[in-house]
Each structure stands twice: as C-alpha cells, then as structure tokens.
N, C-alpha and C positions, 0 to 999 in steps of 0.2 A: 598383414592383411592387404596389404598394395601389392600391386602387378607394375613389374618393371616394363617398360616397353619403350618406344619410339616415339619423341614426341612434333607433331608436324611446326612446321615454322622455324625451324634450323636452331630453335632457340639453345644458349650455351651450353656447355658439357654438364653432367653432374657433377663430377670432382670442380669443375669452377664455383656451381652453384655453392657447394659443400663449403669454401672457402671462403666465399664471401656472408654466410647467411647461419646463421645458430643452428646446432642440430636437434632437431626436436620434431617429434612424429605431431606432420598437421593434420592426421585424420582421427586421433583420440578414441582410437581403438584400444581397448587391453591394457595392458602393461609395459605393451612392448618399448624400446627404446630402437629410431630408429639411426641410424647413421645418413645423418643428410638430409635433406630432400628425395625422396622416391618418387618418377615419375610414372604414370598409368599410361597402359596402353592407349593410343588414340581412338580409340573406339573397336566397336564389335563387328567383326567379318560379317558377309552377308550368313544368315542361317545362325551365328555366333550366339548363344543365349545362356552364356559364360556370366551374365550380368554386372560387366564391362561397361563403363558407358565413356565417353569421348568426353576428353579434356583438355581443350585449346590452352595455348602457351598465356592466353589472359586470364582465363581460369586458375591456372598454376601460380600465376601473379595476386588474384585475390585470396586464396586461399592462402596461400604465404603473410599475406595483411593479416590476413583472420587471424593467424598464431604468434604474430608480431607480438613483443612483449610488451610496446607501448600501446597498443590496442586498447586498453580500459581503456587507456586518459584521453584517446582520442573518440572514444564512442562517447564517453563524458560529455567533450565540449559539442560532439555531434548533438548530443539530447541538451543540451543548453541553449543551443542555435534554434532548436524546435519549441522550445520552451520560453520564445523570448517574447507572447505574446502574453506571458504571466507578469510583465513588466508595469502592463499598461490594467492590469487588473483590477488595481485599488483595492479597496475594504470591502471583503465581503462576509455578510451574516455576524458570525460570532465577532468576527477580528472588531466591530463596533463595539459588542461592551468589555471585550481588553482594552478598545482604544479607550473610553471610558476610566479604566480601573489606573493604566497606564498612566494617563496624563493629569488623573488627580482631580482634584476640585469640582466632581458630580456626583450628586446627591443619587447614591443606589438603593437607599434604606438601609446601607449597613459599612461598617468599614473596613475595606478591601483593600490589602493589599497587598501590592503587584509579585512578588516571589513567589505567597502563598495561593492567591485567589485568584492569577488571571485568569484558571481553568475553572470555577468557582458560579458553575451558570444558575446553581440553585443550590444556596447556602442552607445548613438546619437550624432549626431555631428560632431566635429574635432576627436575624440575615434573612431567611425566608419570607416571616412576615413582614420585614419592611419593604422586600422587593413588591410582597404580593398589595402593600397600601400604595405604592407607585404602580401599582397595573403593569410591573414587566413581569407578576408572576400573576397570571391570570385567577380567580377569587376558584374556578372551579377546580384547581388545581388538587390534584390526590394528598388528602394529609399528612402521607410520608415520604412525599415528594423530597428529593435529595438530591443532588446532582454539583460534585467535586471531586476534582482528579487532580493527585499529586505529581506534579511536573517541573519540581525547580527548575533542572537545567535547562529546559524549553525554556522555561517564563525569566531565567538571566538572557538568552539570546533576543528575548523581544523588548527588554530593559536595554541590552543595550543597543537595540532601533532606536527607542525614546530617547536616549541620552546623546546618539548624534544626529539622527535624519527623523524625529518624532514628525512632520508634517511631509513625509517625501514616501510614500508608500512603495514607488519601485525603485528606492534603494535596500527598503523593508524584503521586496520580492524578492534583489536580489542575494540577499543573503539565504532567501529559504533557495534559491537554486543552488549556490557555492553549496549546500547542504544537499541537497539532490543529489550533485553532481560529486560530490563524495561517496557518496551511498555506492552510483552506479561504478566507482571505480572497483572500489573493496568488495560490492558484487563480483566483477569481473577478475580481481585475485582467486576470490573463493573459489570460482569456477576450473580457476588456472592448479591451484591446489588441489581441487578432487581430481581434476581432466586431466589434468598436466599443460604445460605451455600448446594449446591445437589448436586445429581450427573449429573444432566442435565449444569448445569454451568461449572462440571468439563469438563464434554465430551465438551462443548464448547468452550474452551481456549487449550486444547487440539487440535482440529481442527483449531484452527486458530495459533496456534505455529510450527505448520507441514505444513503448506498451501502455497505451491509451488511457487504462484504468489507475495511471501515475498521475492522470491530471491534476485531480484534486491534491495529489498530498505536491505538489508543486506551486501550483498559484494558489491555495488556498493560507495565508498564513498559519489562523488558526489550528490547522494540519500540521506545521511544520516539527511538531513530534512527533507525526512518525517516523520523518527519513532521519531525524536525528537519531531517534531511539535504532533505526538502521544502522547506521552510523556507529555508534558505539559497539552494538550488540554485534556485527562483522567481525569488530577488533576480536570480541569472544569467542566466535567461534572458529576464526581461522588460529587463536591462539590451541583452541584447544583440538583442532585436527596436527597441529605443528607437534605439540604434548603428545599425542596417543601414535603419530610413527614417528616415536621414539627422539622424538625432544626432550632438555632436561625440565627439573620440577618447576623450573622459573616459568614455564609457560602455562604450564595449569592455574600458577600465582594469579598472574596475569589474564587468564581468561574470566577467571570470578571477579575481580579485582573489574573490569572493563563490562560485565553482567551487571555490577553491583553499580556502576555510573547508569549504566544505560536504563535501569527501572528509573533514575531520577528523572530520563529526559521523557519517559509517558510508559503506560499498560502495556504498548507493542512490542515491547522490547520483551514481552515472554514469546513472541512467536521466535525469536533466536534458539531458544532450549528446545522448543519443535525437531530443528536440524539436530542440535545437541543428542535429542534422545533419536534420532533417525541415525547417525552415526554410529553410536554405540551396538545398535540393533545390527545395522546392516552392513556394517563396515569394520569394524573393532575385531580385532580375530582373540583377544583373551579369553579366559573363559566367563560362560557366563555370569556366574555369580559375581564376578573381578568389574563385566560389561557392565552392569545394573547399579554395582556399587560407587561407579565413579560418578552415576547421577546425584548423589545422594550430597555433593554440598549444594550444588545449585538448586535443587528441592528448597535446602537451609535456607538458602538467600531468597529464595521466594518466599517461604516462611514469616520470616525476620520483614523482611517488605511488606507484606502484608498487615504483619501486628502492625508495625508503624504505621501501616497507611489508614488503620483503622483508628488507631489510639490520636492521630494526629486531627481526626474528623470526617475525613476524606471518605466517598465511597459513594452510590448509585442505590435508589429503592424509592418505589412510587412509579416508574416509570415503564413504557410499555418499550422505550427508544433504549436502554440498556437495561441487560439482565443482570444481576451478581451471581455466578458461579457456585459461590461459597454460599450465600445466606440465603436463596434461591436454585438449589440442587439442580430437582426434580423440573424448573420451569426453563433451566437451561437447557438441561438434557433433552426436554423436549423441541425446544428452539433450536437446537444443534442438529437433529435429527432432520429439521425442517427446511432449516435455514442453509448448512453445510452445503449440502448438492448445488444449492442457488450458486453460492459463492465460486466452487467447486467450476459447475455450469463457465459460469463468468468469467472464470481465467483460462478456460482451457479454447474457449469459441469467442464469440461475441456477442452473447450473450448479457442484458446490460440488467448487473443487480440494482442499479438505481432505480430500475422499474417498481420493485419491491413498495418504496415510500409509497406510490400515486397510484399503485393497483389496487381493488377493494379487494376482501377474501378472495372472491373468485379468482380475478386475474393473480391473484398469490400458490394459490393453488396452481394453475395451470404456467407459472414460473417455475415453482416446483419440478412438473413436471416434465418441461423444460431442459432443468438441470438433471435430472435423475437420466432423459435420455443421452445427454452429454457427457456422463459421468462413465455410462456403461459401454458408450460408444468409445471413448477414452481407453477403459479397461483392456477392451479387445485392440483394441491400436496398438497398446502398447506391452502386449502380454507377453509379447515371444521377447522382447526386449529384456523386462522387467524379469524372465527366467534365468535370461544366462548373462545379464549385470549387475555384481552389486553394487555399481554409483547409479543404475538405471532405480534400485532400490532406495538408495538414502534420498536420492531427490524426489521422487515420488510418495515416499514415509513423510516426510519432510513439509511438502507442501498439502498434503493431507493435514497433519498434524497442526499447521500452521493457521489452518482455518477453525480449528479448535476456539482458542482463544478470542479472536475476533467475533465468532457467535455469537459472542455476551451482547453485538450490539445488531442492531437491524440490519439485512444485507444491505452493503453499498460497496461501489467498485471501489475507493478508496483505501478501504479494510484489502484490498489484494496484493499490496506491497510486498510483504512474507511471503505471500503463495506462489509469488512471482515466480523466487528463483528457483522453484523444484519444478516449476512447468516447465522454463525455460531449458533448463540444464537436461530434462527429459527431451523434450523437443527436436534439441539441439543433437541427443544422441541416436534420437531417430531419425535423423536424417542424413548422417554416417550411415546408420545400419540399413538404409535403402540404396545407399551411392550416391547421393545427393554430392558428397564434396568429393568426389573424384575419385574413392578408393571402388574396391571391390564390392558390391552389395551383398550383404550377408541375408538379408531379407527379400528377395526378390516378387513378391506376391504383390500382383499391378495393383488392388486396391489401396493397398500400406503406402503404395507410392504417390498415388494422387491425392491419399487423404493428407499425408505430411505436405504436399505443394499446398495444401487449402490453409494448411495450417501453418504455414510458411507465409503465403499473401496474407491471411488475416491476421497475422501479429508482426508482419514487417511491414510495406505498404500501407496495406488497411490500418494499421494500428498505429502507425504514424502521422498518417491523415486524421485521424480523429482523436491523436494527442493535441496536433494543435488546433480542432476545430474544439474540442474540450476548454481548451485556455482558454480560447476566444470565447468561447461563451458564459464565460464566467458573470462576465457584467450583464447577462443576461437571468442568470440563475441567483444574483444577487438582487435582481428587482422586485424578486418576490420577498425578500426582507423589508424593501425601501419603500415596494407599495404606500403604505401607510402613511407614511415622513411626507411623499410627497406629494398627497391627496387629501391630507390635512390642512387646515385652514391655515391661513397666514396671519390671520388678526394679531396686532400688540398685544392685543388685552387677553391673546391665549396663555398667556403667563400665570393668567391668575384665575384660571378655568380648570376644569376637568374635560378631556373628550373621551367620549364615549362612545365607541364603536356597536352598533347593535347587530352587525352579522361581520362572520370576515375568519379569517387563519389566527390562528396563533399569534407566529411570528412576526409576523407585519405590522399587527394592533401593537402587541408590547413593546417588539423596535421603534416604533414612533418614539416615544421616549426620549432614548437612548442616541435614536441619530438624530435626533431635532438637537442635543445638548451637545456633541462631541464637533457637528458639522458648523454650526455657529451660521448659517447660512438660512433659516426660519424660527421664528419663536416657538420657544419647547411648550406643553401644556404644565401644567401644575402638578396631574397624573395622568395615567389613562387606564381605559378599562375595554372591553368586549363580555357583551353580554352572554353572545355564548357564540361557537365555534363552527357557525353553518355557513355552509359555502354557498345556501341559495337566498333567496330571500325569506322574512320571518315578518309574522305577526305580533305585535306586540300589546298584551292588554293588561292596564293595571286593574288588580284587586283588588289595592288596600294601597296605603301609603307608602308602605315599605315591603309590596308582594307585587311582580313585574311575571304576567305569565309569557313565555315567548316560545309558539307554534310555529312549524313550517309549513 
C-alpha cells in the first residue's frame, strides 16, 4: 500500500536506511511484510487526486519512532511524566477507610482485616450494623445494603505501602504509576501483536497513555485495581493470541494460569475475556464450533471465581451505585441498555460520563442521548474500515464487549480503561486508512478525514491536557469527602459526643469519622449521624421523644 517515489531533503538512500533500521511495514496495513523502509511520494502534482499526501523527511523520521520497538516503554515514562501531578494527590475518599483498616487500631464496628476487607466498604451482618451504630453507615441505609469486593492481590500491594512508607502517600502514588506504567507498556505489545511492529500500533498506545479518562484509575489509590487487574489480564491475552497462531499448549497454560491471578487483583479483570471472546469471533480462522469451544475454560474460571466469591461473603445488593449481573438479570440488562452508549459516548469523544453522578433524571437522559449520537456517528466513521478489517473488527468487538461488564456500576470515566484499547487500536487504523501516516489513502472521503483530525486532537492534545488537569484536581474532588472533618467542631470534649449532621451528602457526614481517627490532626466524635441526605436546607420538628419530622 505505499508509493515509492522521491523524497525532497536529499535525505539517505533506502538501501542505507534498510541497513541501518529493522524491516518492518510502519504503515500497518494488511499482512503485508515489507522490505525496509518505503518511501511516499513527496506529495500530489497539481490536479493529482491520487490521494497522495506529502511526506517530509521529518515526517519519515517520526513515523519510524512510532514503530520503533522500544516505543511502549517510552510512551510509558512519557505518561508517567504527565502523571506526576498524582504524586502530590494524597488520600482521597475511599483510600481513608483503607487507611483506617490498614493501620489498625480504629474502632469500625467490626473487624477488618486488611487482605480480606480493605475493599469491604459495607460488610453483611453484625459488620454492617456496627458501622451503621458509628454513623459511617447511615441509619437510612437499604436493609440489604452490601458492599465487598474480593481483591487480594490489590489489598497485598497496599500492605505492602503500610509496611514501608505507611505515612508517605506519594511513594503510596508512586507505586499505583510503576502499575500504570506497566499496563501502558503490555498495552502497546498487544497492539504490536495484532498490528505488527507499525506505526499505527505506535500511534495507538500513544493515544491510550495520554487518554484523560485514565485519571482516576492513576492517582486514585483506591483504583489501583484496575491497572493491576490490567496488568495481569494482558499477560492473558497476549498469551493467548501467541497460543491461537500457532504457539505450543504452554501458552494456553499460561493464559488461564495469568486470568486466574488477575480476578484476585479486582472484577475488571473480566473485561480482558471481552478481547478473548472478540478474538475468537473475529480473528481465529478454526472452525466454528473449535472458535466457541476454546471459550469454554475461561467461562470455568469465571465460574469457579464467582462460587468463591460468593461462598467467601463477597458481593454488592442494596445498592443503586452497583448492580450484580447474576442475582439482578433483568436490572442489569436494563442498566446496560442505558448506561453502555454513555460510556461508549465517553471514550470515543469527550464526552464526560462523570457527569452521570450529579445529573438528575433529566440531564441523565439527555446524556444518554448524547451517547447514542456518538455511538452512531462512530458507526459510520468507521464502517468502510470495520468491512474490509478483521483487526478493525476484534478491536471494535472488543471495546464494545468491554463495557459490558463495567455496567454493573454507574457510568464513570474510570470504568474506561478496557474500552480504551479497542478505541485506540481502531483510531489508530483509521488514520492509516485516510493517509494520515504517510502511506496511500485507501479511504479518500474529506469528511472521514477531518473527522479522524478531531479525533486525533481530542484524544492526543486535548486529552493530555485534561489528564493532567484531572490529576491536579483530585484534591479538589477529595474535598467533597473532607467537607465534613473539616467543618466539624474542634471541642476536646467532642470525644465523648455524638454529632449530628441535620442536612448534608452522604459521604462527608460518614467520612467525618473516619478522617478525624486516621488524620490524628482534630478530635474524632464518639459517632456520627445525618439525619437525612438533603442538599438544601430542612425543617425540623419534634413529635414525640423519639419521632424527629424533617421537611424541605
């Protein structure tokens, strides 16, 4: 698919480039294998509408970067360097009652501990109700309120923060980036794996090491299961593209074997089987019945995971902030129908599913619909692509599928991690198939061309400017937990008090708590409470001794 031609700037021969530089096709077209470097014509004669586009000899130079082998690890520390405002983040929200559970000797109503419980924000049972006699489970709370996620291997990596740097939060941070930054590397194998060593792979991992809606699961501690459960789940799936052309059976070993760690390290780790079953479908040339059957141990393992996860305690019901799949079908499927596009919406544009939390019904709806136009604008973008590719296929199966699993919980950009890289890896091959990196444009239609330039600025550029304006705002978006702590009265004798919030959030009432004990910096109350959860102000009148009516 490249045009050989003249290239201006006198730059060296091809047979020198050939010699000096690995051969490998940097425009990740096809199958093809190319010999060398191929250079493009310098551009289109007058009247020329060959869809040619001019390629200066620095052009020819980054593009060569882009298929460089070492290219993950350097996009890596490039997203590390942008990420280094998650240093100064501190604790936010949840990462207070791990700190809590972690450092031991606070009274939670129940006992926690740290391998089983960090993730453990609303225990069943006699756990629940001691949290709800301490006011960090509010008294209105839903009767089958529940909320515990099994995550060993996350909650050993935050054991061992406590066990050397327990008061030093950004060395805490930078272990969730060394995690990050793993992620984006074995990102950028996989890509090299489907793509082949290009420049369409590099621009790939590139886009998804800059891609905004990674804030959260980077400075957010508490988060740092996702990119682990990343992490792992990669080893899986490149073992098992390694397996299916024609590797031997050690690598299938191996793929289960590396699934089967990564459900320890949190839930996300099933959007990995996403790509899994997108593979199979779209890429796997066996026959079908052979395609279908090879899902069928990692099904097992999710199985087997699930008893355990149920038999062990663990699991979500009560709650409107996660669904369960399994014990709630019908409320998921409908949340998935609703929800999907949002998310969908949010990776493909800029589209912010955090909005979702703070918008009432209405603006939920009109989110919605939001996403639904972005989904279909999508569709058409990428349809002539998605015909005649099947890697334009597994990545697009793939990140579809991937938002599956994350519906269980409220749209937020964070959940986008998995969706990432089938955006990405599409993106990345749409913008070969317009000439964007210097080959021949296969897709020549001006629209297709300006829409990938948009889509090009708002997830390179734009989307790295608001990765680290995301970091930086963290200590902002954590004030809405500390309200409470630090609007609370300072009295000694609050020790041996009760306060009582009569309007106010959730969060903030019950973190009182919990950060007045871990911070050691104001006296805790005895408990706390919120009378009820209004954001305006209330009236309050008593009818009886023990009957408190409270009106807006």
């Amino acid at each position: 698919g490249c045009v050989v031609g003249e290239v201006p700037g006198a730059p060296p021969s091809a047979s020198s480039i050939d010699r000096r530089v690995r051969h490998f096709d940097i425009w990740g077209f096809g199958t093809d294998r190319f010999e060398g470097l191929h250079f493009v014509h310098p551009g289109p004669r007058r009247g020329d509408r060959s869809g040619r586009h001019p390629l200066p000899w620095g052009a020819m130079t980054s593009l060569r970067h882009l298929a460089h082998p070492r290219l993950p690890w350097l996009v890596a520390a490039v997203a590390a360097a942008l990420a280094i405002p998650a240093l100064w983040a501190g604790f936010v929200g949840d990462d207070y009652l791990q700190r809590a559970i972690l450092r031991g000797g606070v009274d939670l109503g129940w006992e926690a501990r740290p391998l089983w419980h960090i993730f453990s924000f609303v225990p069943a049972g006699e756990g629940k109700q001691g949290m709800m006699d301490l006011g960090i489970v509010p008294w209105y709370a839903h009767p089958d309120l529940h909320l515990e996620f099994f995550r060993p291997l996350t909650a050993l990596t935050h054991m061992l923060d406590y066990a050397l740097w327990p008061d030093t939060p950004a060395l805490q941070h930078a272990q969730s980036l060394l995690w990050f930054g793993a992620a984006v590397v074995l990102v950028g194998f996989t890509y090299r794996r489907v793509l082949g060593p290009t420049a369409v792979a590099g621009l790939a991992v590139l886009l998804f090491a800059v891609e905004d809606a990674h804030s959260m699961t980077i400075g957010w501690l508490a988060n740092r299961n996702a990119a682990i459960a990343l992490v792992v789940g990669l080893l899986a799936l490149n073992a098992h593209i390694r397996w299916r052309r024609g590797g031997s059976p050690a690598w299938i070993a191996a793929a289960l074997t590396a699934f089967s760690v990564s459900l320890l390290a949190g839930e996300a780790a099933i959007v990995i089987v996403a790509y899994i079953i997108a593979w199979q479908l779209t890429m796997d040339r066996t026959p079908w019945p052979q395609r279908l059957a090879i899902l069928l141990p990692y099904a097992a393992l999710i199985v087997g995971w699930r008893i355990t996860y149920n038999a062990l305690g663990y699991g979500c019901t009560g709650s409107n902030l996660y669904i369960d799949p399994i014990r709630q079908p019908m409320a998921f499927a409908a949340a998935l129908i609703e929800r999907g596009p949002v998310m969908l919406g949010a990776q493909l544009s800029q589209l912010n599913a955090d909005l979702w939390a703070v918008f009432d019904r209405t603006g939920q709806r009109v989110l919605f619909g939001l996403g639904l136009i972005v989904c279909t604008a999508a569709a058409v973008l990428f349809a002539r692509l998605l015909h005649s590719s099947p890697e334009a296929r597994f990545w697009a199966l793939g990140m579809v599928l991937a938002v599956v699993p994350v519906a269980a919980a409220f749209p937020m950009n964070r959940l986008l991690l998995g969706a990432g890289i089938g955006a990405f890896g599409l993106i990345g091959m749409l913008t070969a198939q317009i000439g964007l990196l210097g080959n021949e444009a296969r897709d020549r239609r001006r629209w297709v061309r300006r829409a990938t330039k948009i889509l090009l600025v708002l997830h390179g550029p734009v989307g790295a400017l608001l990765l680290v304006a995301g970091l930086a705002f963290l200590p902002v978006f954590n004030s809405m937990f500390t309200a409470g702590a630090r609007h609370a009265p300072c009295d000694p004798n609050l020790t041996e008090q009760s306060l009582i919030f009569v309007n106010g959030h959730d969060f903030p009432c019950a973190y009182t708590y919990i950060i007045r004990l871990v911070d050691d910096e104001a006296p805790a109350p005895r408990r706390v409470g919120i009378l009820a959860p209004l954001p305006s102000d209330a009236t309050v009148t008593r009818e009886d001794d023990r009957t408190l009516v409270i009106a807006t």
